[in-house]
Each structure stands twice: as structure tokens, then as C-alpha cells.
N, C-alpha and C positions, 0 to 999 in steps of 0.2 A: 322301799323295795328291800327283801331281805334275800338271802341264801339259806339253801336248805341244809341242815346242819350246825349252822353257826351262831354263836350266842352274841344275844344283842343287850346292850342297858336303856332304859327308858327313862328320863329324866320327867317328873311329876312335877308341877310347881302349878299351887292352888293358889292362884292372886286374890279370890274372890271370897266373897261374905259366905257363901254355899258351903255346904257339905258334898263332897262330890263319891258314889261310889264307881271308882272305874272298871272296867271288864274289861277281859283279853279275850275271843271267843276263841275254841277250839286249842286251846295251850294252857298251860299253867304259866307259873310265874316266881320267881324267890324273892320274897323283898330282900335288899342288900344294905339298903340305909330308911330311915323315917328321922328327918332333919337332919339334924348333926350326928343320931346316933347312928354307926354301924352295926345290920344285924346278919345273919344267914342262916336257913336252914327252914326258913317261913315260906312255905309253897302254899299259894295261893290262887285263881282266877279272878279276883274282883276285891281292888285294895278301896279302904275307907280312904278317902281325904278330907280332913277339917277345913275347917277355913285355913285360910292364910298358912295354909303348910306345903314342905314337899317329900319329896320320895324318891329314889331310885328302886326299881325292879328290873330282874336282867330275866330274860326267856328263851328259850334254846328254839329255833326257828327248825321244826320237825315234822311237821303236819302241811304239807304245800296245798296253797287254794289260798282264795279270797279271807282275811282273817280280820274280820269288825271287831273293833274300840273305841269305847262308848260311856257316855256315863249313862248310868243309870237310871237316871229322872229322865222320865219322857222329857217335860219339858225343855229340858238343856239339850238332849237329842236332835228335839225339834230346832233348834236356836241354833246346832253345830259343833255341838260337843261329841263329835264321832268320826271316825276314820277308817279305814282301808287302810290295812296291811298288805302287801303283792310281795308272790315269789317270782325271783329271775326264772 
């Protein structure tokens, strides 16, 4: 559950053999790290994940309603690779 206004970071971490592309619907997103490195200024909806990698992305929680996150491949949709964002 988020607040409206307030910036939140998402920690990414791709355990699995997969490529995963993840979505944010309804928002953007600035990548802020991919592994070790630090980056900013990358505004994006839908970040790549390799295998076995991770991510930080932080998103400004602006848009209130229901807000799906997901990957992209049906199949892993189907499997539970999706969520519900909720505003207070």
C-alpha cells in the first residue's frame, strides 16, 4: 500500500534462469542502481532483468487506483509473477 505523493524504491532481485521484463502500469519509474552500479536519470515503465541480476527503481506514487506489476511473459503472469499496488 503506498501514499499518494510519496516516493517509494523497489528492490528487484532476479534469482532465476529467466529474463524477466517488469512493468509498472500507470507510472513511470527512474532506475537508480542495476547491480552494483549507481545510475539516475533513466525513466522508464518496464525495466529488463537478466538472469540472476538486480535493480533498484524508485517511483513517485501519483496516480491513485489499483496499479499492476508484472512481468511480462504471460507465462510467469500465469505462475504469479504479478501484483497490486493499493493507495491508502
Amino acid at each position: 500500500m503506498v501514499t499518494n505523493g510519496k516516493r517509494y524504491r523497489l528492490l528487484l532481485n532476479n534469482n532465476s534462469g529467466d529474463e524477466h521484463p517488469v512493468h509498472l502500469h500507470r507510472h513511470s519509474f527512474e532506475i537508480t542502481k542495476i547491480g552494483d552500479k549507481p545510475m539516475s536519470g533513466v525513466i522508464k515503465d518496464t525495466i529488463s532483468m537478466p538472469r540472476y541480476s538486480t535493480a533498484e527503481i524508485d517511483f513517485i506514487a501519483n496516480d491513485p487506483g489499483p496499479t499492476f506489476f508484472h512481468c511480462h511473459h504471460q507465462d510467469h503472469m500465469d505462475e504469479g509473477f504479478a501484483g497490486l499496488i493499493t493507495y491508502r
